[in-house]
N, C-alpha and C positions, 0 to 999 in steps of 0.2 A: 504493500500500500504506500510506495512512497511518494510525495508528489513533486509533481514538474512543471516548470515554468515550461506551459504551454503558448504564449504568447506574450509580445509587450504590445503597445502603444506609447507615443509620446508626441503632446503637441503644442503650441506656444501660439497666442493671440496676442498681435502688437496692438496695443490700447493705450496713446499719450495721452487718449485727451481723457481717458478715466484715471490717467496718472492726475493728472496735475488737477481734475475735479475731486477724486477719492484718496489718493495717495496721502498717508497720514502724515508724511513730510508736507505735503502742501497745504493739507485743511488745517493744520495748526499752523504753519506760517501766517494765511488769509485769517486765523482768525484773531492773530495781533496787531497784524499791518498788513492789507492788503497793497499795501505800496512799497515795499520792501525791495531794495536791490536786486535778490535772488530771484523775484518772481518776475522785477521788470527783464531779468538775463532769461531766467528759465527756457524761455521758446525758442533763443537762438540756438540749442543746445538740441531739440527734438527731431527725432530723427525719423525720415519717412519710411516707408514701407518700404520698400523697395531695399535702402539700407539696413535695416534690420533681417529683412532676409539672408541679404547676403553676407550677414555678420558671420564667421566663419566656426564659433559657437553655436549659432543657432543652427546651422547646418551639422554640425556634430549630432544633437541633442534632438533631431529628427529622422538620422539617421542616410544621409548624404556624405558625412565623412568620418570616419573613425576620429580615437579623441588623438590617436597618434601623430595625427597629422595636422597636426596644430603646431607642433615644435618645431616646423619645417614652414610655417608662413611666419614673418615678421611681426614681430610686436611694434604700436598696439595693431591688433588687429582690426582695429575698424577703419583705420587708413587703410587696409589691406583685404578690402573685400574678395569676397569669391561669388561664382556664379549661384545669383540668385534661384532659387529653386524652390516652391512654394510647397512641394509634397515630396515627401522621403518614402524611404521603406517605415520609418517607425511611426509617422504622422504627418504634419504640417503646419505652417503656421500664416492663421487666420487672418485676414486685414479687418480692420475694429470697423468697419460700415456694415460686414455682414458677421461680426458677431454679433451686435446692436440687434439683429434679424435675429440672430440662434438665440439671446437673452429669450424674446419674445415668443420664440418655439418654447424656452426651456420652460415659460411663466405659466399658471394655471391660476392665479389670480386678478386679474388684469390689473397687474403696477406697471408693467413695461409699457409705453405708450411711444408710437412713433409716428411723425408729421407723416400726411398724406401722400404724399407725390415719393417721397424717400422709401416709405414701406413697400409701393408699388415698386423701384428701382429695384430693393432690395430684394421683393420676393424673384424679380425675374433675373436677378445674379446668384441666387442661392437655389436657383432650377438647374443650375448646372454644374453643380456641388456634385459628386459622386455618392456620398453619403445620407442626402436627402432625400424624401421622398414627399407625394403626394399628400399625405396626413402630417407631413410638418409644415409644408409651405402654405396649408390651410388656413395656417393659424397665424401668420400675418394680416394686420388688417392695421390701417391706418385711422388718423384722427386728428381734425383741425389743429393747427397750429398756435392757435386763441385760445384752445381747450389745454392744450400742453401745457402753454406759457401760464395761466391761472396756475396751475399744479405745482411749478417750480416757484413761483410766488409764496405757494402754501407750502412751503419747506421739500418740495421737491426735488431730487437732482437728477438738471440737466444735463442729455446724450448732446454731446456737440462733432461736428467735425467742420476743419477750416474753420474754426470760429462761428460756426454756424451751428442754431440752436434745434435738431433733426427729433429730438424724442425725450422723454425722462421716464425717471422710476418715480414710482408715487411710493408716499408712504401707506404701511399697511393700515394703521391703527393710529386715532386721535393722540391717545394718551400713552402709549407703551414704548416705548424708546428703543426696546428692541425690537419693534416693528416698524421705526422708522426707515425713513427713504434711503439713507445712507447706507444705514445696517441689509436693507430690502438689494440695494444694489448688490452691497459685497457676494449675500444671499446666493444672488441670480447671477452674478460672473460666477462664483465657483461650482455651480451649479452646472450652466452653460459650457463651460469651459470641460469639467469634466462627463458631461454628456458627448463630446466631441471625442474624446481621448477615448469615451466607451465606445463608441461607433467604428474608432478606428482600428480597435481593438476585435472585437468582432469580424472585420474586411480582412484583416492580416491572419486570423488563426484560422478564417473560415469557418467560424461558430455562426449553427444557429442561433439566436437571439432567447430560443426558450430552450435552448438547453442551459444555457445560466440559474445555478439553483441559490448562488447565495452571494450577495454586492456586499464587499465593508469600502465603504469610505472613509479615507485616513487625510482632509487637508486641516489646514490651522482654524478652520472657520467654525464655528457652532452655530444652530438654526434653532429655534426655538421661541418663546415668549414671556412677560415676565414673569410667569410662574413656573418656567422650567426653561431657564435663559438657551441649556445646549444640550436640550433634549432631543434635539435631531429630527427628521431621519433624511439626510442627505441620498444615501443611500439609495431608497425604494425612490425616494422624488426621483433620482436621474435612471433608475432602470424603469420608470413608469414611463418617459419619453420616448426610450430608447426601445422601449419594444421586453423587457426581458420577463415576459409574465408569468412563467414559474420560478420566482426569483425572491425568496424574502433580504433581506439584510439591515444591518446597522455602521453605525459611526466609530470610529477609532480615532482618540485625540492623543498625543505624545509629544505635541510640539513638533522639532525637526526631526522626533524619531518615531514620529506618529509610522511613516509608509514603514518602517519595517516591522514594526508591533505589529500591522494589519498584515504582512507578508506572512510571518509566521501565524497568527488566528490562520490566517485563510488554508498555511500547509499543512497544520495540525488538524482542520477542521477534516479537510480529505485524506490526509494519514489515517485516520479514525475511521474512516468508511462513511462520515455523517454525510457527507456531500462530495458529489466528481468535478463538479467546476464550479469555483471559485473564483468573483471579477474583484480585485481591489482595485479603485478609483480613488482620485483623487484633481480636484480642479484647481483650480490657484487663486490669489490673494491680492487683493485690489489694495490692502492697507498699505503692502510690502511693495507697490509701484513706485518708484520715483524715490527711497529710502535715505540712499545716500547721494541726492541730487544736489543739495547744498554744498557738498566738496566737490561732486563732479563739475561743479558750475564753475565752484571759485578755482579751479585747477586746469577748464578750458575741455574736459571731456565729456561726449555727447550723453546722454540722458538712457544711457543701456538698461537700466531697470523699467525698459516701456515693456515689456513681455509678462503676460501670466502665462504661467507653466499646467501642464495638464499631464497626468499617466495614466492607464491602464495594463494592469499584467494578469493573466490569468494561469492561474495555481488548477492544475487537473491530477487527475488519478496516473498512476505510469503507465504509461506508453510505449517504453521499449527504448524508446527514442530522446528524447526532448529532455537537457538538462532535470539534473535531481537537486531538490533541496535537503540536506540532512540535519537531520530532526534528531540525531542522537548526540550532536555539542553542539550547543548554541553558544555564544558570548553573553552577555547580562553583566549590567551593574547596578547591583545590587543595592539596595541603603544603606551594609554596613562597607560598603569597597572605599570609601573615597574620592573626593575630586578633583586630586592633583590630576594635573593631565597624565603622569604618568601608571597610576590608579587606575584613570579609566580607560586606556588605551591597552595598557595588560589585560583588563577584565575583560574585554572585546573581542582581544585577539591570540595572546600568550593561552590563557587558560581553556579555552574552547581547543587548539592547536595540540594541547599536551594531552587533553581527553582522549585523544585518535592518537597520539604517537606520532605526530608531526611537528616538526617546524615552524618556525617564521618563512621562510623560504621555501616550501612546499607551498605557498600559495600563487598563484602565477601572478593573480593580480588582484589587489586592496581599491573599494571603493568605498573610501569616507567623504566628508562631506565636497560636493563638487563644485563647490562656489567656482565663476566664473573670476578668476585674478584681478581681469582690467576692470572690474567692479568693484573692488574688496579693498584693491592698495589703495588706491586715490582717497580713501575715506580713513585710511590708519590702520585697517583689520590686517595689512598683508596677504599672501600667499596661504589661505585656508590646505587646499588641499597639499599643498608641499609641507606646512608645519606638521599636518597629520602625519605624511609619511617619513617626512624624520624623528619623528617621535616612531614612529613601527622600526624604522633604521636603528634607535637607537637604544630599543629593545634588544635587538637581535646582536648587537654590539656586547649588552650586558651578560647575555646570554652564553655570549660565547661563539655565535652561528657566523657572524662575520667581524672582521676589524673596523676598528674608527674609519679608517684609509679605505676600507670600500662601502660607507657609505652613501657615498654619493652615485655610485655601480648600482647598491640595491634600490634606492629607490627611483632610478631610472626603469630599471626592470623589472619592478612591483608596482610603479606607481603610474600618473599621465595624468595628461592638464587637466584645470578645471573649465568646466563648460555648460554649467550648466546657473540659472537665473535666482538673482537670491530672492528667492519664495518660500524662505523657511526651510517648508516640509519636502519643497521639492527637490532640494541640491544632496539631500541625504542619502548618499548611496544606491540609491531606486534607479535612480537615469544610467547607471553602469549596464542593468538588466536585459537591454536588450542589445549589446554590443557584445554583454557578456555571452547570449545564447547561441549569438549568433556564431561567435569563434569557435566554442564549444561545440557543436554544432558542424564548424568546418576542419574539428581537431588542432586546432594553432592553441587554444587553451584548456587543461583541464580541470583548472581549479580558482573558482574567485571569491573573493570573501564581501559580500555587503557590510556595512556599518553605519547603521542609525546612529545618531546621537542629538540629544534636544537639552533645552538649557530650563528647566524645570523650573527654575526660581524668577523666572518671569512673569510666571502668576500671581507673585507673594503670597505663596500658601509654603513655598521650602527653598531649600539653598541650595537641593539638592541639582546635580546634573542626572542625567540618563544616558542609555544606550542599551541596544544590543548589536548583534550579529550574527550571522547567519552562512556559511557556505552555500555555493553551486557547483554542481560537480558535472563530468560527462557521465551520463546514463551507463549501467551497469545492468540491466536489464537485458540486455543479448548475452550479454558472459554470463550471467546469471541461467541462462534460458541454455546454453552451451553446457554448462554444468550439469546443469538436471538434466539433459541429455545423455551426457556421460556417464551418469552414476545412472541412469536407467537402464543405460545398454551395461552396465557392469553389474545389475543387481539381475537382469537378464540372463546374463552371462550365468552368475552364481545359482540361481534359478536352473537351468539346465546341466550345471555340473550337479550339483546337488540330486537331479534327477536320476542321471545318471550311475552316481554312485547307490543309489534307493535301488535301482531297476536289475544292479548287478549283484548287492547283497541278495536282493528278493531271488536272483536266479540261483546263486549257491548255494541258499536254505530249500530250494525244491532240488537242487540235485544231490544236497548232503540226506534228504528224505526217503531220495530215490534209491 
């Protein structure tokens, strides 16, 4: 019963202008001084479509270039574009007019509202979506411009594009705060977003849509009201769009190590027989657009946090075939491990490693968190994913497994850029998965390690950090299937001698008779 990543999805929706209306970097700037230097700079800084495609990141993280091949184009890289490409093998990434359109597929309560003449545009650009179909583009309908603009009056926020005011989110509820417009928006991008990420997930594994028996959604967002703020169910909302109707599921929150807490429910869930496929989903995070736009600004680098991040991976029964996840060492840190980074970075990877009688270097390749670099230095944070792996470097240093003098050999060879969009929950290890299945898969890799890790004390409920981790292995199911072969033909075997030896006693005792 072991289970396998049966597919990925990954896909990214460039959205400026819900950056710079929803982005928590900008609503708390506008709401000390809207006149602020940052925000009069902001715009010269946003980047179009077209460049965001061809950001050479984003092309990794859809699945058009491996993350290797990033060390071979010139930093930074967005002077250094590549061919724009709007669909990958692993997804694609959306232009914000017709997600504006998918919000409003994803909405069941009419908050999405969009001006009249736009929704018609948009329904006959998203007819030719490969994804879409007839019962989504239904559910476009537009609505005077005069009717929008009252809404956004009444604490609504405004869909803009070019400065132009195309549709808004209405608030759900007079008095509840968590049903307002803002909260209703975040809502229905992470919604939308991962409705997208599901669809495309389904296209690529070739799943019907009702064989999906169970959705956890794992982003930073919670749904709910104010008597049960993140009661959820994210979940059944975006498999009720998507088509997946024998499908129940719920919500996984862990911060940025929400996607691998829902990786493991999902492979434990079909380890156990409870269920054969399992979708984890996850949409992205309106708060987290534009985060560290204040130093990108004051430092002259374009506005890269315009992308929300979307995934889907589906966790199935084995197959024979299709990468294994194993379920007998996981990583964990625990409450009583500690939060030195070098605490949790053993607890992850040394101690899971020792369980199976392996190494640090038995693993081909380490994916902790994949913050995107040209995102991360400019604002102070550094090199995310290079600190992670010299901290695994320097593990294996203490260890004994390599010298000081080769670490900078192993974390060439264990490690690789970051590339993926800080959205929290999304850079955590998860976006490795489908690059990971894929080598796996072509044999160039046979062993990768995911690593969640989230920063727990952002709630102020603890101080504590998180993590787990998890292995991917190549499938063992043919050798497996080779064995029990062998040992049948060899209990065969013993089966007939044993016969044998019966058939010639039996004839001794009739001629010693005789």
């Amino acid at each position: 019963m072991k289970p396998v990543v049966k597919g990925t999805s990954f896909v990214l929706v460039h959205t400026p202008n819900i950056m710079t209306e929803a982005g928590t970097t900008f609503t708390l700037e506008k709401a000390e001084n809207k006149n602020t230097e940052f925000l009069q700079r902001a715009p010269e800084f946003v980047r179009s479509y077209e460049q965001c495609v061809g950001y050479p990141p984003n092309q990794v993280f859809i699945g058009n270039m491996n993350p290797e091949e990033l060390e071979n184009i010139p930093q930074p890289w967005y002077e250094h574009l590549t061919e724009a490409k709007r669909f990958g093998k692993f997804g694609e990434i959306m232009p914000e007019d017709e997600f504006y359109g998918l919000m409003q597929i994803a909405d069941v309560f009419d908050l999405v509202w969009l001006e009249e003449s736009f929704a018609q545009q948009i329904k006959e650009k998203l007819s030719k979506h490969p994804l879409l179909d007839e019962k989504d583009l239904s559910k476009l309908k537009g609505k005077p411009l005069a009717e929008i603009e009252k809404h956004i009056e009444d604490e609504g926020i405004p869909l803009k594009l070019d400065g132009k005011v195309v549709g808004c989110v209405r608030k759900a509820h007079e008095m509840d705060e968590t049903l307002a417009a803002h909260v209703m928006l975040e809502n229905l991008a992470t919604k939308a977003s991962a409705i997208l990420a599901l669809k495309h997930l389904l296209r690529n594994t070739n799943m019907d849509p009702g064989a999906i028996e169970y959705i956890i959604e794992c982003s930073e967002e919670a749904c709910g009201d104010m008597n049960q703020r993140g009661g959820g169910n994210f979940a059944k909302a975006i498999g009720e769009i998507v088509g997946t109707v024998n499908a129940t599921g719920s919500d996984v929150r862990g911060f940025c190590a929400g996607p691998a807490h829902a990786i493991l429910h999902a492979a434990s869930m079909v380890a156990s027989g409870v269920f054969k496929n399992v979708a984890v989903v996850a949409g992205g995070a309106t708060a987290k657009l534009g985060m560290n736009a204040k130093e990108h600004v004051k430092k002259g680098v374009p506005l890269l946090e315009d992308v929300l991040g979307g995934f889907a991976v589906l966790i199935s029964e084995n197959d024979g075939v299709s990468p294994e996840i194993r379920l007998d060492s996981i990583g964990v840190h625990t409450v009583g491990t500690g939060s030195s980074p070098q605490q949790v970075m053993g607890a992850l990877t040394v101690k899971p490693l020792e369980k199976l009688g392996l190494n640090l270097q038995d693993v081909d390749k380490y994916a902790p968190e994949m913050q995107n670099p040209e995102v991360t230095e400019p604002a102070g944070a550094g090199d995310v994913p290079k600190s992670n792996y010299k901290m695994i470097a320097a593990l294996a240093v203490k260890r004994g497994e390599i010298t000081k003098e080769n670490m900078d050999d192993f974390i060439r060879k264990h490690g690789m850029p970051g590339f993926a969009p800080t959205q929290g929950h999304i850079p955590s290890g998860v976006p490795i998965m489908g690059y990971a299945r894929e080598k796996i898969l072509e044999g160039k890799l046979s062993r990768v390690m995911v690593i969640g890790k989230g920063s727990l004390f952002l709630s102020r409920m603890t101080n504590q950090f998180d993590g787990v981790s998890f292995l991917i292995e190549n499938n063992k199911g043919k050798e497996e299937e080779k064995l029990a072969e062998v040992k049948a033909g060899e209990e065969e075997q013993l089966r007939k001698l044993l016969a044998d030896v019966l058939r010639d006693v039996a004839n001794r005792l009739r001629n010693e008779e005789v």
